[in-house]
N, C-alpha and C positions, 0 to 999 in steps of 0.2 A: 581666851577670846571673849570681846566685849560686843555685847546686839543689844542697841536700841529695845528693839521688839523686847528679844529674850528676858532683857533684864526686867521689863516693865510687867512681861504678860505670860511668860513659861511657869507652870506651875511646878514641875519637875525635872526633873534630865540631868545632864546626859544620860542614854541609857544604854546604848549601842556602842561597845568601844571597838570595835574594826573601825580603822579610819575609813571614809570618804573615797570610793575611788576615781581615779581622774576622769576630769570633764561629763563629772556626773549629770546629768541633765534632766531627770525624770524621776520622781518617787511618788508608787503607789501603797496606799495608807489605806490597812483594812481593818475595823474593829472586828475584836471578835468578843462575843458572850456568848458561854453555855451554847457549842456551835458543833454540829457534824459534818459539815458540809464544806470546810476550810479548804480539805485537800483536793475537791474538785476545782475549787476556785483559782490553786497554787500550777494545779495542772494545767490550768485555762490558760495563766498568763506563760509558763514556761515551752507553753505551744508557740507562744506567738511568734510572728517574722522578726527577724532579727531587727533590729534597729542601729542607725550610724552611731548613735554616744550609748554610754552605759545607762541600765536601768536599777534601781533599788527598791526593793518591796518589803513594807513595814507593816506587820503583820501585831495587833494592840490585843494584846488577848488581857481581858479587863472583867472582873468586879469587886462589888461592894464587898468591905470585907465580913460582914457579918451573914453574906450568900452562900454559905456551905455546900446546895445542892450548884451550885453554877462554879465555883472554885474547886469542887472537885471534876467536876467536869473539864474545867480549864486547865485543869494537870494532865489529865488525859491529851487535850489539844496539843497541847506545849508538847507531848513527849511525841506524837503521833507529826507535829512538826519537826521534830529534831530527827528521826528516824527517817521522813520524807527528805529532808536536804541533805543528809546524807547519803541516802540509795540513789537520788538523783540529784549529784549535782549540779549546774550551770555553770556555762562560761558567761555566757552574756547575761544575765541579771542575778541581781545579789538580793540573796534572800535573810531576813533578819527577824526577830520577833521581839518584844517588849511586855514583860509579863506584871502584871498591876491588878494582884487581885485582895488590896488592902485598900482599896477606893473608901472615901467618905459614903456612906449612906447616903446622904443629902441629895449629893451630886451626880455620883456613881450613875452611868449610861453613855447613850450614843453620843451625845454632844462632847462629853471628857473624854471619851477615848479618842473621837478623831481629832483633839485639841491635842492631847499630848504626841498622838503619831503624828501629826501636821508640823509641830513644835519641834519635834524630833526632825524632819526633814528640813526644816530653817537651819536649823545648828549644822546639818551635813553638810546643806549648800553652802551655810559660811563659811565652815572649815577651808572650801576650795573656791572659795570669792567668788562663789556664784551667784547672786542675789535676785534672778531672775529662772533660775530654775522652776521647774513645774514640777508642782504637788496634785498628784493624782489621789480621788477619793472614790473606794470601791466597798462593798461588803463581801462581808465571809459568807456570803450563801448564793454569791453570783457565778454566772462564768462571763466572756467575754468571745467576740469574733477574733478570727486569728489575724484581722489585720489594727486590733487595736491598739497596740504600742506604736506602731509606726505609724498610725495615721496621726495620732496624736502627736507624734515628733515632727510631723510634715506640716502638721498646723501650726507648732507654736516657732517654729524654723521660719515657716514663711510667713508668719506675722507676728513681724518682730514686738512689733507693741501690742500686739492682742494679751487682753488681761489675764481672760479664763475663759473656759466653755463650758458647754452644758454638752454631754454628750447621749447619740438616738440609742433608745431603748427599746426592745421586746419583749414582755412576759410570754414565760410556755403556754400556748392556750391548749396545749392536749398533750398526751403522753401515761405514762405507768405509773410514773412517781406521787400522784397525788387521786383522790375522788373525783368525777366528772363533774361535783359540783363545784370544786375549788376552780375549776379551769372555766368554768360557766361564770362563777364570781370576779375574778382575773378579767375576763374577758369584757363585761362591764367596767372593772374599775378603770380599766388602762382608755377604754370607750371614755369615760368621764374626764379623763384626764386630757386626751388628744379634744376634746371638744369645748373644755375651757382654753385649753392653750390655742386653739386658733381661734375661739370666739374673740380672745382678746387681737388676736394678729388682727384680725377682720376687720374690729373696732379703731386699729390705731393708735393700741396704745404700745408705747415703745420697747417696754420691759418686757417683750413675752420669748420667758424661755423656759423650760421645765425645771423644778426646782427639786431633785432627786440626787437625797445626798449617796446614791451608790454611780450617780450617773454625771460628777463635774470633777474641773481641772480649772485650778490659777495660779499665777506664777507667785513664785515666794514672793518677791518684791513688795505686790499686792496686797496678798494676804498678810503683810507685815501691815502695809500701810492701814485698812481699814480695821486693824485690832484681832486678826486672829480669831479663832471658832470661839462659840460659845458652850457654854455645858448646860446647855437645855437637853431633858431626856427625848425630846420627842419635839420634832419642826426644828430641828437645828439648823436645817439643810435650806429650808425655806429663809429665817433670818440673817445663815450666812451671805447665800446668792444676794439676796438686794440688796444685801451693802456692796457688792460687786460690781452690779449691773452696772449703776451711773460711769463707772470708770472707764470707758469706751478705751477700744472697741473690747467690746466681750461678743465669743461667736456662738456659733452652734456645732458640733462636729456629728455632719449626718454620715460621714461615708466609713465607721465602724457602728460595733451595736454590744451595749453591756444585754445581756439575760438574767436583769432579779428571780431571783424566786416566787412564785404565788404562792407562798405554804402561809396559812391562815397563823396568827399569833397576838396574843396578848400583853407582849412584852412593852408597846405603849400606845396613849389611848386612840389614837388615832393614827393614820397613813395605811399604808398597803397588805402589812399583812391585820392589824386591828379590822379593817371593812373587810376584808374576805370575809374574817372570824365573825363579823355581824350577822355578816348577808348568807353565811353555812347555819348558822345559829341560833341567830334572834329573827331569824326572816324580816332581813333590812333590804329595803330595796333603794338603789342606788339610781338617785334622781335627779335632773340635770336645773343649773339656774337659768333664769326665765331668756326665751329669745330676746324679749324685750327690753333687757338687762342690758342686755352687749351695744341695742341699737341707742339705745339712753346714753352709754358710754360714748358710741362713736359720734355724736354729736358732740360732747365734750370735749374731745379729743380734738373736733375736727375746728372747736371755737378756741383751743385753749391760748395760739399764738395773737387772738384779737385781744386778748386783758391788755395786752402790754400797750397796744393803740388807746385803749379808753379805758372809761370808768368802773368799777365793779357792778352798781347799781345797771348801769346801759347793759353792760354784759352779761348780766346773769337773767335777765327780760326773756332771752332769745334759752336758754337751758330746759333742760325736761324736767318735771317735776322731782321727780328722786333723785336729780343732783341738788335741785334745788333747796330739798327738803334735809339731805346728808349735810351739804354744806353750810347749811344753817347749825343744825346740830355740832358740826367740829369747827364751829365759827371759821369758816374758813376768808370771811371776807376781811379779818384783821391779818388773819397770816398772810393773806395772798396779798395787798398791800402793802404790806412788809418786804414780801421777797420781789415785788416790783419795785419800790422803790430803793433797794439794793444789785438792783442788776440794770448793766449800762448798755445793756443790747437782747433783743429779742429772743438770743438764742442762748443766754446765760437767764435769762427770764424762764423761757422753757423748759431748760436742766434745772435749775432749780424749783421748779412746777412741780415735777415726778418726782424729784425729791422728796418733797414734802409728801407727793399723792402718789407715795411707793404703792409697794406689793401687799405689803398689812393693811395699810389704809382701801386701798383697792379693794382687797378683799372682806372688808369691814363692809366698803360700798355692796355689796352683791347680796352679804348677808342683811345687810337694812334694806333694799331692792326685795329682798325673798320675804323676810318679815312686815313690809309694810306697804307693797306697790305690787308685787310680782310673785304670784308663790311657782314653789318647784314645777316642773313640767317632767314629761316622761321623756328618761335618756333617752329610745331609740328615734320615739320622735324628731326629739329636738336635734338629736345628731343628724338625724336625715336633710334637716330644714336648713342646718348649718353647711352640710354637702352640698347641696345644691346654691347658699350661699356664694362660698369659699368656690367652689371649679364643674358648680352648673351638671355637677353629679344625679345621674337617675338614684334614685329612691332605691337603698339594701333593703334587702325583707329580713334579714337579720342583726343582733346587735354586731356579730363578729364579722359581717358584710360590711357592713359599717366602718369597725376598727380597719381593715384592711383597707380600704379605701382610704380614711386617716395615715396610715403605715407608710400609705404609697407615695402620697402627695408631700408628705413631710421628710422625707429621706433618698439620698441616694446610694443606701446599701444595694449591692445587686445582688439578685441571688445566686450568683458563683460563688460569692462571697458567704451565704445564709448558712451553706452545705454542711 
């Protein structure tokens, strides 16, 4: 079998030799490193409701190979997996694992393993001409609702062209399994995160979907087209999605819910568990970017379809200063030029706009916004100010009053569903 993709951009494989089985439709891809918490995860999905086509779960158990304390550890996973699909095992999803604990040093992390499990589930879909099959992306320290297989087959079923999604999330905020501080820390972070994510919905800018690589799904086709994951140790998930995003329609799937972990960790330097481990540790406090930030944005957002009627010098008169002052800096007035005098309609003018002024550049913006015009503000505040923004919400007196209120407006998980 010959793949475009395969051939240009598979680092390894085959690795899985059970064939394909028919009218396979779904494959969820979990890395694992130096991991305890796999078989709660294996349990989560083989709860789930059944689903109309089969499901496949690829399970990346990966490291470097000069990591001896994490390779012995991943001997243990592998055996404690083979022993698990054994004593139980399924008719309706097929469970498989891929063991790679000879990684280059260099590379060796989160971005390579879900490249090679994602790789792995292209080659399955081709075996059976599916080229539109969906690749699901989860980790080894999640569980899931029991209605996430199927809602996720209901979504890419009934939209046929939908790219991928981004699917609703909730950390534990309480429970035995961890310290009252890590579910205190938790409860902030996921705070920070529902209040940049709708700061931008508010603003208008079109990209806004959470970029959580235990929390999306795109169809192989897709992920063929825009080149496949990258092997960055850390924000892999972030540079995947916006190469994504422009490929319309990419959705949201709010009516399941992945459960990350809050377990604080060092494993890299930033994202969800790195800030726990700041803010248990280094007494970091976790602080939101400036209101005035978003309102600077939504004016941009709200002139950007006037470029294509006029001038750049006319239109950039009417900007707020910290675009003004960004896009002097990323010279933006020769690019934007450019990509208007290559598009023959207002609306290919647009796409091509966010393009260029993706989710890194964006967020480039916020941090020159925080550095030179706007410094941080206080999360609880500013989440409150965003509440009352966004759906005219009274004022929580807590930060986790807060999040729930965020929870509620952004989802339609019920709670029959929560239980």
């Amino acid at each position: 079998m010959s793949n475009r993709y395969l051939d240009k951009h598979a680092l390894y494989g085959p690795f899985i030799r059970e064939p394909s089985v028919e009218r396979l439709f779904m494959t969820v891809v979990i890395p694992c490193y130096n991991e305890t918490g796999l078989l709660a995860t294996l349990d989560s999905l083989q709860k789930c409701s059944p689903t109309e086509f089969p499901v496949e779960v690829i399970v990346v158990i990966n490291a470097a190979q000069d990591d001896k304390e994490a390779v012995k550890k991943n001997e243990k996973t592998e055996n404690e997996f083979d022993a698990w699909k054994k004593e139980k095992p399924s008719k309706k999803i097929c469970f498989h694992k891929i063991v790679k604990n000879d990684l280059d040093k260099k590379h060796a992390g989160v971005g390579l393993a879900r490249k090679i499990g994602m790789d792995e589930a292209v080659r399955r879909f081709e075996c059976i001409n599916n080229p539109d099959g969906i690749i699901v992306c989860l980790d080894a320290d999640c569980t899931v609702s029991e209605n996430y297989l199927s809602e996720l087959e209901k979504l890419f079923i009934a939209g046929k062209k939908t790219t991928g999604c981004s699917i609703y999330f909730e950390h534990p905020l309480e429970g035995q399994d961890f310290d009252g501080k890590v579910y205190d820390a938790i409860t902030a972070y996921e705070l920070y995160l529902r209040y940049y994510h709708s700061g931008l919905k508010w603003s208008g800018y079109p990209y806004t979907f959470q970029t959580i690589g235990s929390c999306m799904a795109v169809r192989s086709s897709v992920y063929q087209k825009t080149g496949g994951m990258n092997r960055r140790k850390a924000g892999e998930d972030f540079y995947f999605l916006h190469k994504i995003f422009p490929s319309n329609p990419f959705a949201e799937l709010n009516t399941a819910c992945v459960y990350p972990s809050p377990r604080p960790s060092l494993r890299v330097p930033f994202g969800t568990g790195s800030t726990v481990h700041k803010v248990i540790n280094r007494n970091h406090q976790i602080k939101a970017f400036s209101l005035q930030t978003f309102t600077d944005l939504k004016k941009l957002t709200a002139s950007a379809e006037y470029l294509f009627k006029t001038y750049y010098n006319e239109w950039s008169k009417s900007l707020p200063e910290s675009v003004k002052c960004f896009f002097e800096i990323q010279k933006a007035e020769e690019k934007l030029r450019e990509i208007k005098a290559n598009a023959a309609s207002e609306k290919t003018f647009i796409k091509r706009f966010y393009t260029w002024f993706d989710g890194l550049l964006l967020l480039q913006y916020f941090h020159f916004c925080r550095d030179y015009f706007y410094p941080d503000e206080m999360l609880q505040e500013s989440a409150v100010t965003m509440l009352k923004w966004l759906y005219g919400q009274s004022a929580p007196t807590h930060a986790r009053q807060a999040l729930m209120v965020f929870r509620e407006q952004s989802n339609s998980f019920t709670e029959a569903e929560k239980i």
